[in-house]
Legacy VTK file of the C-alpha trace (Angstrom):
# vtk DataFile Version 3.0
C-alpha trace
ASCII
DATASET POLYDATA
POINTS 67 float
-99.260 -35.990 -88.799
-98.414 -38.202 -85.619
-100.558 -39.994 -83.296
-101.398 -39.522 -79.407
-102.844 -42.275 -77.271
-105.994 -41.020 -75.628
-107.663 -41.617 -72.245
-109.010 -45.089 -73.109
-106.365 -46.238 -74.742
-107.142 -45.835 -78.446
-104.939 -44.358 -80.659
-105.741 -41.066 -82.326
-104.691 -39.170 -85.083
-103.184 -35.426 -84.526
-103.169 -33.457 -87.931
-101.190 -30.410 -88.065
-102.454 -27.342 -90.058
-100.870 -27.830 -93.344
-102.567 -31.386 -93.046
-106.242 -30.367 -92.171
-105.646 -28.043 -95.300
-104.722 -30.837 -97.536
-107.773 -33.170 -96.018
-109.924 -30.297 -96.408
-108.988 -29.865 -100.150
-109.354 -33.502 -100.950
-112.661 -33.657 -99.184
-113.704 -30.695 -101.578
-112.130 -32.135 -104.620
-114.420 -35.379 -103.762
-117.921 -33.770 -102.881
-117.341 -31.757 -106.395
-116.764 -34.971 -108.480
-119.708 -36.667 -106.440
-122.295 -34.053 -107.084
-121.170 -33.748 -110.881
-121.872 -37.181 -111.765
-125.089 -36.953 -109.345
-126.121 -33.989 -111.798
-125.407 -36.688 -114.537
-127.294 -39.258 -113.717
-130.285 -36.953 -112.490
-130.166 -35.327 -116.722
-130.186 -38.631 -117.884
-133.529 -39.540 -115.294
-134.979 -36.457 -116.662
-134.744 -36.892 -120.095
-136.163 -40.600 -120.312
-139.155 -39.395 -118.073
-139.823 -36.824 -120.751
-139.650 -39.404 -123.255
-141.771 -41.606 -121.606
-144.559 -39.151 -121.004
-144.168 -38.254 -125.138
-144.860 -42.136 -125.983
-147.702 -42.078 -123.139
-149.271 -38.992 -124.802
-148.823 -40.708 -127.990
-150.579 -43.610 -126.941
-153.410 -41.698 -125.733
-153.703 -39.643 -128.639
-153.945 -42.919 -130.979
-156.342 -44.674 -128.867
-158.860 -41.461 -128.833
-158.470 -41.476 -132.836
-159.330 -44.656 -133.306
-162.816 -43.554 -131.212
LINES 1 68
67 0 1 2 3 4 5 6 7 8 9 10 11 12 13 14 15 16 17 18 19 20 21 22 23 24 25 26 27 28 29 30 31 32 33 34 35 36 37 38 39 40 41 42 43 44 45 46 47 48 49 50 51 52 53 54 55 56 57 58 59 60 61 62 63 64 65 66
């Protein structure tokens, strides 16, 4: 991997293939690892909401007894 000046003077990175290959896999490796613990916390989100709507039911069901 080097680096070219461009027309307005910045510097700017020139990957080779082998390098876009290794970026690419990295990039991968990351969006996998992001969308797994995404999945995670999205289970855990589910599973108190059904919770919650068990207690609210609950509730319900105790205050139409006591009717």
């Amino acid at each position: 991997m080097g680096s070219v000046r461009a027309a307005d003077g910045r510097r700017r990175r020139v990957f080779d293939q082998e390098s876009r290959r290794q970026v690419g896999a990295r990039a991968r490796i990351a969006a996998r690892s992001l969308r797994s613990s995404e999945s995670v916390v999205l289970d855990i989100v589910y599973v108190l909401g059904v919770l919650a709507l068990f207690a609210l039911v609950g509730l319900i069901g105790r205050a139409v007894e006591k009717l």
